[in-house]
C-alpha positions, 0 to 999 in steps of 0.5 A: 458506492458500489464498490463499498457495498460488494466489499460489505456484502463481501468481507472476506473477499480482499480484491473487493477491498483492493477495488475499493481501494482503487476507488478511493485513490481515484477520488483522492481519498488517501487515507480511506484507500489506506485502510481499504488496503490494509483490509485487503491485506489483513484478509488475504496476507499473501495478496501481493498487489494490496501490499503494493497499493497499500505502499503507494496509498500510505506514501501519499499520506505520510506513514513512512513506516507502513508504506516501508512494511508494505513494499517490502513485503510486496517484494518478497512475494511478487514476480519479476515485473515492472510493478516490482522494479516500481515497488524496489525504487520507491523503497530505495528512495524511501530508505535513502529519505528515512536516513537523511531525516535521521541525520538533519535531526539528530545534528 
């Protein structure tokens, strides 16, 4: 609750946006903890750690596509780090998925 209220209190901070986020993925609230991510995201583009949720957070509740977006963004702004090694093997895994989904459906 507190989370929420900073983050209304807040609007233009993204990091209050992420906490709410982290809140939400705590509670197992994937779809809420997306859209805070996305809020996070949308406030501050270049915020590296909201695009990394986000791909987690949106995986979980099945848009493929924005979880794709997400890391490979993510990607392009982090450092070295084992966050970006996490970030590079999802989207590997993601891709790899993506490809397999298109061929059992188009056959």
């Amino acid at each position: 609750k507190l989370a929420a209220r900073l983050e209304v209190s807040y609007p233009e901070r993204a990091e209050l946006s992420v906490l709410a986020g982290r809140t939400l993925l705590a509670q197992n609230r994937m779809r809420a903890a997306t859209e805070s991510f996305s809020r996070a995201v949308g406030i501050d583009p270049l915020y590296a750690d909201a695009h990394y949720l986000l791909g987690f957070a949106a995986i979980r509740t099945g848009d493929l596509e924005r979880a794709t977006k997400a890391w490979e963004t993510y990607l392009r702004l982090a450092p070295n780090g084992e966050r970006r090694q996490l970030a590079s093997q999802a989207l590997a895994a993601l891709r790899a998925l993506s490809q397999i989904v298109t061929r059992a459906t188009t056959n």
